[in-house]
C-alpha positions, 0 to 999 in steps of 0.5 A: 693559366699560361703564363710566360716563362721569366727567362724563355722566350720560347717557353711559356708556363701553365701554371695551376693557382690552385695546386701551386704546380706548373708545367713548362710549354716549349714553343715552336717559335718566339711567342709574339711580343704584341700579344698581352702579358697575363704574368710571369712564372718561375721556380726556385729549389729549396736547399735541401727540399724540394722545387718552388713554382712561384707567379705574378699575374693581375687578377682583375685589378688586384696584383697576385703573387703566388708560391706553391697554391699560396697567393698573396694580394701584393696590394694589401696593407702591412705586406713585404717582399724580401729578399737577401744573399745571408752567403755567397751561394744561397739566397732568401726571400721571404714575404711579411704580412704585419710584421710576422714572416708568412712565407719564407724559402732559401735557395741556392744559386752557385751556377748563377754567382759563378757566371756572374763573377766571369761575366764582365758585362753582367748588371742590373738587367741580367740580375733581374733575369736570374733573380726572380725574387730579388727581382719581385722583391724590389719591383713588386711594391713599386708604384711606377712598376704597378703602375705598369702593370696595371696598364699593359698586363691583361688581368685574368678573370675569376 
């Protein structure tokens, strides 16, 4: 499935539910911003192991997170997504399904924490762009998020 690229606009992801493995499309020029959304893709390097291909798209009309060829249905009871900075440099997100973790990864993320310190501009809009997973993290359960997803996303048919 093509999925855009969390940060390029001029990349966009094909990205295999399946095997969890992406491939990363660069465009001649931007993609057009009427076209309809049918997700967004990222990766994420496990400290000491290896890189993690990562997706949100809409599935008909349930919400799917993927990590490596694992999915999850965001709209499902007792799930939760998150996501926390233990030291300066490292991030973790996990995903808990009733309580017991089923998913979880810790990356690095020096040059991002750096850029961050001596960008005096930096907010919450360049946080949510070098953060993928914080950002499903907060956004993902939502309402007014899903909400909007379920109305401007294109779901992809199984």
């Amino acid at each position: 499935m093509l999925l855009n690229h969390w940060t390029h606009q001029l990349k966009q992801i094909d990205f295999d539910p399946v095997r969890g493995k992406a491939k990363t499309i660069l465009l001649k020029k931007s993609k057009n911003t009427d076209t309809i959304c049918l997700g967004f893709s990222h990766s994420e390097k496990k400290v000491f192991g290896s890189k993690v291909n990562f997706a949100i798209y809409k599935e008909n009309e349930k919400i799917i997170f993927h990590a490596g060829s694992r999915s999850w249905d965001t709209g499902s009871q007792g799930i939760e997504f998150k996501h926390s900075t233990p030291f300066p440099f490292l991030s973790k997100f996990q995903i808990i399904e009733n309580g017991k973790c089923t998913f979880s990864i810790i990356y690095s993320h020096l040059g991002r924490a750096l850029l961050s310190i001596l960008d005096v501009t930096y907010d919450q809009l360049d946080k949510d762009a070098d953060f993928f997973l914080g950002c499903m993290a907060t956004d993902i359960l939502d309402p007014e998020w899903r909400s909007m997803v379920q109305e401007r996303w294109g779901a992809i048919a199984t």
